[in-house]
C-alpha positions as YAML, in Angstrom:
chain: A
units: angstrom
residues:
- id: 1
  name: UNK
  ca: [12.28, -4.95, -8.08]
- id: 2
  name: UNK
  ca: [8.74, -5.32, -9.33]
- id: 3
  name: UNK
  ca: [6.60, -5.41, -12.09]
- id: 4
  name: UNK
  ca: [5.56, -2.14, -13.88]
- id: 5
  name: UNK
  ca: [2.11, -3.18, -12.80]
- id: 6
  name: UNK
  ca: [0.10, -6.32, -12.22]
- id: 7
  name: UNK
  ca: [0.47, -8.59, -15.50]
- id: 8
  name: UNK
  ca: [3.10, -6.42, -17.02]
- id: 9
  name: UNK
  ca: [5.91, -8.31, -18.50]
- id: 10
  name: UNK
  ca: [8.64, -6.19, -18.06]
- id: 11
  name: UNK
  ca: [9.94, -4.68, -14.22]
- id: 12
  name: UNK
  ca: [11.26, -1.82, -12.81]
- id: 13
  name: UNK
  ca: [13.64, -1.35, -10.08]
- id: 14
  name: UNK
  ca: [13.05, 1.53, -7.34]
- id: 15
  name: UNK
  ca: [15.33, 3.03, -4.87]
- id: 16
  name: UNK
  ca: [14.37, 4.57, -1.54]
- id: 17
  name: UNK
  ca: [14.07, 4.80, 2.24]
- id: 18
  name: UNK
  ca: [12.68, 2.78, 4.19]
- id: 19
  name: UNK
  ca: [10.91, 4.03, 7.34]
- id: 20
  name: UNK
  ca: [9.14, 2.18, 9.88]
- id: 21
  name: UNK
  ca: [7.87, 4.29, 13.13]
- id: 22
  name: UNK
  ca: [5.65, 3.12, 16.14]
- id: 23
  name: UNK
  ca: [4.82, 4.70, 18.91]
- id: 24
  name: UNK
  ca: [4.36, 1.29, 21.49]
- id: 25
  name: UNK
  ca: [1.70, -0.73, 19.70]
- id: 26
  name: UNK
  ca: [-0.84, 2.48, 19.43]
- id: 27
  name: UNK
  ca: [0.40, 4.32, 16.11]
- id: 28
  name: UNK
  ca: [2.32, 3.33, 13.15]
- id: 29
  name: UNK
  ca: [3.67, 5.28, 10.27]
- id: 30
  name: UNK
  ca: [5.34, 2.88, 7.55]
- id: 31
  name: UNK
  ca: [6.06, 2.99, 3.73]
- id: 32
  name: UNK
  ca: [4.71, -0.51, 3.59]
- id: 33
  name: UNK
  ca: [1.67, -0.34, 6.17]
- id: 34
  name: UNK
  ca: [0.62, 3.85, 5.38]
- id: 35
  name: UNK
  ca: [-0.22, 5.82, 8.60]
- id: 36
  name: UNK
  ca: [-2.76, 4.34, 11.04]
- id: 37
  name: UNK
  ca: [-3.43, 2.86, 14.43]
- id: 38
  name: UNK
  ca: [-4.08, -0.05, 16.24]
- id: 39
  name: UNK
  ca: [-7.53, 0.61, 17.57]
- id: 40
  name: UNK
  ca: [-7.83, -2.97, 18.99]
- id: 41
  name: UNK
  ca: [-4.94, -5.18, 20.52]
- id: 42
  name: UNK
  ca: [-4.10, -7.44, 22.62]
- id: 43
  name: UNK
  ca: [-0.81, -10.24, 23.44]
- id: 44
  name: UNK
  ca: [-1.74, -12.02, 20.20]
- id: 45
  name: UNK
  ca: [-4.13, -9.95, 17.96]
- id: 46
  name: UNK
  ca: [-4.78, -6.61, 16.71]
- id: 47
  name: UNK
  ca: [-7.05, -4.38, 14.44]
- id: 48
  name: UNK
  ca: [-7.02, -0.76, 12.76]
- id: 49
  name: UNK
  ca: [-7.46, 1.69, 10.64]
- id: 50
  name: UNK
  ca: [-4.87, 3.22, 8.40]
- id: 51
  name: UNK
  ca: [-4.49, 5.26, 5.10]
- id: 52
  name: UNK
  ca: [-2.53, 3.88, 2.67]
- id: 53
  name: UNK
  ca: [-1.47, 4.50, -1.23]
- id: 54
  name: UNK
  ca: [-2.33, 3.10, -4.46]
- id: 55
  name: UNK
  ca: [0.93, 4.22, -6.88]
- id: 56
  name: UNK
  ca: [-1.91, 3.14, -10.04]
- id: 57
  name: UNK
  ca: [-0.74, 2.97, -13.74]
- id: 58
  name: UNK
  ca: [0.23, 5.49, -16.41]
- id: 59
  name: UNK
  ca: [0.70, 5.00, -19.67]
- id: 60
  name: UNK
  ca: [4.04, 6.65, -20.68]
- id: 61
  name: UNK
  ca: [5.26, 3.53, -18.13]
- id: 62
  name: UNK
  ca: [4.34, 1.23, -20.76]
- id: 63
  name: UNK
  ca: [3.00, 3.44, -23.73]
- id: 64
  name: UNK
  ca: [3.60, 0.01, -26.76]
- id: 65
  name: UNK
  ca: [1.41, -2.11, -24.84]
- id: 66
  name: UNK
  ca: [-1.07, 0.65, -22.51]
- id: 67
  name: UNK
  ca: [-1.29, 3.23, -25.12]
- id: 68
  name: UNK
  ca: [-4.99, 4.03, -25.66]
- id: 69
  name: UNK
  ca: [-5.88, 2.81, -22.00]
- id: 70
  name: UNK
  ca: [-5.41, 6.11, -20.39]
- id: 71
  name: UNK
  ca: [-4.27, 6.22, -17.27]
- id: 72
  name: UNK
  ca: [-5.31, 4.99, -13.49]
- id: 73
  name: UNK
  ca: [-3.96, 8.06, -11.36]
- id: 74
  name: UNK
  ca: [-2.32, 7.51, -7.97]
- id: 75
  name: UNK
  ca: [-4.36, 7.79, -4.81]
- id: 76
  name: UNK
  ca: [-5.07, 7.19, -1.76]
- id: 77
  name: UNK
  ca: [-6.54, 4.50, 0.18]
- id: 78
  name: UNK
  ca: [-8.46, 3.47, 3.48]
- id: 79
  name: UNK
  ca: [-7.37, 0.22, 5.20]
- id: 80
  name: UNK
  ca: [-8.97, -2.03, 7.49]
- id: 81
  name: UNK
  ca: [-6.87, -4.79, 9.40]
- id: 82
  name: UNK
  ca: [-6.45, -7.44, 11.22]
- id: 83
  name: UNK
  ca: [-3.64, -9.86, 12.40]
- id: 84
  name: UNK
  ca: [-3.90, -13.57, 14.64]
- id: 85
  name: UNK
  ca: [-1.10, -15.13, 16.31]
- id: 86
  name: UNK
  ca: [-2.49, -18.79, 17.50]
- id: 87
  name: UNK
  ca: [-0.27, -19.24, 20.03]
- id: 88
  name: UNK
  ca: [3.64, -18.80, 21.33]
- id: 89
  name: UNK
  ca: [3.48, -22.82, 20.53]
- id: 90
  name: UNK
  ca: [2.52, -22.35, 16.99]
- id: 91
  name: UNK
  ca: [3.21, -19.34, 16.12]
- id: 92
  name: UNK
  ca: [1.39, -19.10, 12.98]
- id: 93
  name: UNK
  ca: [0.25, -15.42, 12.42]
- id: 94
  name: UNK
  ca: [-3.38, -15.17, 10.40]
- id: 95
  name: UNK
  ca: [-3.72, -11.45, 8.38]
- id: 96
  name: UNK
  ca: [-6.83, -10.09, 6.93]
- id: 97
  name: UNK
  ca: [-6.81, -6.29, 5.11]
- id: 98
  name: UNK
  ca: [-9.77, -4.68, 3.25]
- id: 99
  name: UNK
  ca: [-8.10, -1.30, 0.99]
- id: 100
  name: UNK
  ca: [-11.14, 0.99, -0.48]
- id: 101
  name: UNK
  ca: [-9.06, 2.94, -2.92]
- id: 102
  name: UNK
  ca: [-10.33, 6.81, -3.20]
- id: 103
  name: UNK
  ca: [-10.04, 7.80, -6.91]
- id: 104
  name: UNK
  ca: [-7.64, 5.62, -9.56]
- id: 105
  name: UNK
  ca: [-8.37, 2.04, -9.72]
- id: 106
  name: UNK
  ca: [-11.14, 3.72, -7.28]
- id: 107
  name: UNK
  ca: [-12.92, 0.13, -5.71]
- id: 108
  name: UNK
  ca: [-12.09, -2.38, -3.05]
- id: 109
  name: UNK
  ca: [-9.21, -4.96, -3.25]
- id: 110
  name: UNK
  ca: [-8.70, -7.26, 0.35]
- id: 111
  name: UNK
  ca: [-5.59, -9.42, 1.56]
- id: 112
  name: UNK
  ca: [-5.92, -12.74, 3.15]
- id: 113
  name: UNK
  ca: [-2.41, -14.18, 4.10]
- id: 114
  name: UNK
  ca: [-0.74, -16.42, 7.00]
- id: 115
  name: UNK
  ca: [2.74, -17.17, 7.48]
- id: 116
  name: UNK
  ca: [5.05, -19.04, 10.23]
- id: 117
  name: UNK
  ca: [8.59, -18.61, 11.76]
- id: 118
  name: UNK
  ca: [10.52, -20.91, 9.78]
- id: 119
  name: UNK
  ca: [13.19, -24.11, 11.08]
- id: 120
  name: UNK
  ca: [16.50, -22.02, 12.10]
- id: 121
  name: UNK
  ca: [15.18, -18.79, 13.13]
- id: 122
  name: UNK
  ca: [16.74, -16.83, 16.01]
- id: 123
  name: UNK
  ca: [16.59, -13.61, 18.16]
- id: 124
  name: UNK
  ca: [19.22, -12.37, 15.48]
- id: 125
  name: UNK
  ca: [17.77, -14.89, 12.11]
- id: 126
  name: UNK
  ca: [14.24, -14.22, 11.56]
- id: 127
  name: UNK
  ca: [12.52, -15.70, 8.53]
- id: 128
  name: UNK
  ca: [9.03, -15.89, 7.61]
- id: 129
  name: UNK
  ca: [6.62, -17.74, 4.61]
- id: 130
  name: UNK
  ca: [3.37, -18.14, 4.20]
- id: 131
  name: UNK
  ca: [0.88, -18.31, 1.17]
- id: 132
  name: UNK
  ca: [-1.62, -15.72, 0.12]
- id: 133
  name: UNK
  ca: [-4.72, -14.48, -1.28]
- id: 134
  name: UNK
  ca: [-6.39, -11.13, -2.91]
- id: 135
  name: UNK
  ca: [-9.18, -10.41, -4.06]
- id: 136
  name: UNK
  ca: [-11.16, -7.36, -5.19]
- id: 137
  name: UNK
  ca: [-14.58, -6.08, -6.32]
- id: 138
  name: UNK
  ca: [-16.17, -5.65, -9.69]
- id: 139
  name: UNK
  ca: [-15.02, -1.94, -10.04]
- id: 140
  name: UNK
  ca: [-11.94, -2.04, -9.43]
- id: 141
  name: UNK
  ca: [-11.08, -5.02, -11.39]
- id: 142
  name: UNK
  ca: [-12.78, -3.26, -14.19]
- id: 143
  name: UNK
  ca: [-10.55, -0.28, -13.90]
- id: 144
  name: UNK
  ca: [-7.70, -1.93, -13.42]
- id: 145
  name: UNK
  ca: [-8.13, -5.31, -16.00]
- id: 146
  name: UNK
  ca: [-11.28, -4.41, -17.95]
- id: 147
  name: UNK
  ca: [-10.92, -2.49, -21.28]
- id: 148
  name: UNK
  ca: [-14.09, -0.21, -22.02]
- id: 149
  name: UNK
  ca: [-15.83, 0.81, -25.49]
- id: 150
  name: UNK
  ca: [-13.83, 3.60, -25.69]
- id: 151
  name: UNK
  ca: [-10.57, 2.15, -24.74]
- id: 152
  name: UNK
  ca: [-11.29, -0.66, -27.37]
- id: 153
  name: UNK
  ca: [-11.46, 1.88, -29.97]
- id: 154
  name: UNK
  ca: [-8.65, 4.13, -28.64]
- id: 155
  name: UNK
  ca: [-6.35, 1.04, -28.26]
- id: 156
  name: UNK
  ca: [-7.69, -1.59, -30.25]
- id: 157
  name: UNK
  ca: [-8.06, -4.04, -27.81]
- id: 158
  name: UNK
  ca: [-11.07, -6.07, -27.58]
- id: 159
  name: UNK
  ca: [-13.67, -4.94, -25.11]
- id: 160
  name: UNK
  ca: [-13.21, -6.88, -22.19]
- id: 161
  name: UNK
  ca: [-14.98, -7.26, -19.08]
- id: 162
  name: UNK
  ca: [-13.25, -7.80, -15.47]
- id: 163
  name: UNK
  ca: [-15.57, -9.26, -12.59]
- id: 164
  name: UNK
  ca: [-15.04, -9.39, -9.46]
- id: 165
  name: UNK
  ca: [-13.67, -12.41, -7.51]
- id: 166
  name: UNK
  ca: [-9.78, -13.67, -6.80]
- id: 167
  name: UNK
  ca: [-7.39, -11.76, -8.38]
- id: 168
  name: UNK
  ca: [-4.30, -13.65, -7.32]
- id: 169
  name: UNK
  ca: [-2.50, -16.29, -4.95]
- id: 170
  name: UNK
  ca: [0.87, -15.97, -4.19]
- id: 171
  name: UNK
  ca: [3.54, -16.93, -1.48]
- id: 172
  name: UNK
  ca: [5.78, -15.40, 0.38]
- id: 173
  name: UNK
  ca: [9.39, -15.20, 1.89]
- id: 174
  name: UNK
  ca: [10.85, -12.50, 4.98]
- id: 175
  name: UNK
  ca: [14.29, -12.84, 6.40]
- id: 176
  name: UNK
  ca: [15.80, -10.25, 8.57]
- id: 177
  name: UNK
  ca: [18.86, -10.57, 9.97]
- id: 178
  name: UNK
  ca: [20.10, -8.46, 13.53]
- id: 179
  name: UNK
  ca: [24.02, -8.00, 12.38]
- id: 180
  name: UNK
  ca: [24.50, -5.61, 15.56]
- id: 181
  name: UNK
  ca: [22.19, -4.58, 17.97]
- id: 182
  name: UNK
  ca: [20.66, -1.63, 16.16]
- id: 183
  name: UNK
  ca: [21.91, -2.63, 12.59]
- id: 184
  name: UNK
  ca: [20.00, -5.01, 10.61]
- id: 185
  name: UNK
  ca: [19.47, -6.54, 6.89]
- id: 186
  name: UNK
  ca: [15.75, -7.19, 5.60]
- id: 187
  name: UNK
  ca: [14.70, -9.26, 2.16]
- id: 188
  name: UNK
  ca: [11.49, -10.04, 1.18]
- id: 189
  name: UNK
  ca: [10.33, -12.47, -1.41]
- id: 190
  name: UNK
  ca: [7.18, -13.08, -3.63]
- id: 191
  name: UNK
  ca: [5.51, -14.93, -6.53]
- id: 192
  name: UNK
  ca: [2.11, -14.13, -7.33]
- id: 193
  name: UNK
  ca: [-0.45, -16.15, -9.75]
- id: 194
  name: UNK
  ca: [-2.94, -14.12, -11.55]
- id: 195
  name: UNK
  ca: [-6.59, -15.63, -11.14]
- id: 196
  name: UNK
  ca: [-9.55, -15.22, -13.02]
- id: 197
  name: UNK
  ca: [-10.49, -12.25, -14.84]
- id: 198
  name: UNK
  ca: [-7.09, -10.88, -13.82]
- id: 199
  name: UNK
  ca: [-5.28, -13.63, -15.93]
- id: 200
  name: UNK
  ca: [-7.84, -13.67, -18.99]
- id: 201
  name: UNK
  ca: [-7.47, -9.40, -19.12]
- id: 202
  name: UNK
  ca: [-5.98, -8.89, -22.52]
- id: 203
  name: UNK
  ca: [-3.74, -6.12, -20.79]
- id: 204
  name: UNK
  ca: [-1.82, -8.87, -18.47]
- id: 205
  name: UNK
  ca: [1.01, -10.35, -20.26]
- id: 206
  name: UNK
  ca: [2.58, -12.68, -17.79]
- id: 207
  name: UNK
  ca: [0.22, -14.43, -15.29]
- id: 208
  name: UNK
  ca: [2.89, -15.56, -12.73]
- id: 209
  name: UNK
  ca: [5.23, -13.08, -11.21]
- id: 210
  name: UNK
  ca: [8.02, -11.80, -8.97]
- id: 211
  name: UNK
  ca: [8.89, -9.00, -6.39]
- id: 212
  name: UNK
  ca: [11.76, -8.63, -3.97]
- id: 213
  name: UNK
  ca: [12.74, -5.67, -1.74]
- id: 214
  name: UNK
  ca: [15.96, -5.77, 0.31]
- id: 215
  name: UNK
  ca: [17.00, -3.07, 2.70]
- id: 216
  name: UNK
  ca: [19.28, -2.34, 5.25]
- id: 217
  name: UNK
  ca: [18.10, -0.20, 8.19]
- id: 218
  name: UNK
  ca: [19.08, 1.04, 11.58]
- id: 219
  name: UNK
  ca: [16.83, 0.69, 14.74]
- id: 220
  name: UNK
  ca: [16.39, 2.80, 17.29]
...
């Protein structure tokens, strides 16, 4: 369940697999992470490359309140990464992720996020939180929050004009839980805050939002 977009009131809910395949700690093919590898790593780091997916924003989602806008077409994306585990004392695990999206919203948007085991996990009870941070670059922000002269007259919004800067904080919640040895429950948790231009964009309705994903999966 998530919002139709970013500072959309109203949500959607989608149904679908959920795939997750590594070969050792080389190559990675995930809905959630794209296709890419780990070109460095070590016991407590590592950093890639890896295409992801930008689903963008179409009108007929939304056409009472995006009508006039046009649309930002789906398309693809190249990531850079980066993940820190401090130690196996404090586990805390530091990630970093620049996206330059290829056509659509078509500009850079980054990730900056941490999060820690939490009191009760177990080889079986995992959970995770941590806080977060994106933000993005003048273009896309434009594309995505910004509303051009001929939008303004297509839609009648005022012309508005998205810089670049945060877009949003948020934090976050993982549990996973290991009912057999190959069978095993996921949920994940989030509210986001929209910051700055984001939250002043006469498209964004709601500033603060929600998004939760639960799956069950089995493990080879």
């Amino acid at each position: 369940m998530k919002p139709l977009y970013d500072g959309a009131r109203p949500y959607t809910i989608q149904v679908g697999p959920a795939v997750n395949i590594r070969y050792r700690d080389i190559a990675f093919a995930s809905l959630g992470e794209g296709i890419g590898a780990n070109l460095l790593r070590g016991d407590n780091y590592r950093a890639g490359i890896a295409i992801a997916y930008d689903f963008g924003r179409r009108v007929s989602q939304y056409p009472s309140h995006l009508e006039g806008l046009g649309n930002i077409e789906p398309a693809p994306a190249i990531k850079l990464f980066v993940s820190y585990a401090v130690s196996k004392s404090f586990p805390l695990v530091v990630r970093a992720d620049v996206r330059r999206v290829i056509g659509g919203a078509n500009g850079c948007i980054g990730d900056l996020g941490a999060y820690l085991p939490l009191p009760g996990s177990s080889k079986t009870l995992v959970m995770f939180a941590g806080p977060s941070v994106t933000v993005a670059a003048g273009d896309y922000m434009r594309n995505v929050f910004g509303v051009g002269v001929a939008q303004s007259a297509a839609s009648g919004y005022s012309r508005y004009n998205a810089t670049a800067g945060a877009e949003a904080v948020g934090m976050g919640f993982s549990i996973t839980w290991f009912f057999t040895d190959h069978w095993l429950f996921n949920a994940d948790t989030a509210v986001n805050r929209l910051l700055g231009s984001a939250a002043s964009s006469p498209i964004t309705q709601l500033k603060t939002q929600g998004i939760a994903a639960v799956s069950v999966a089995y493990q080879w």
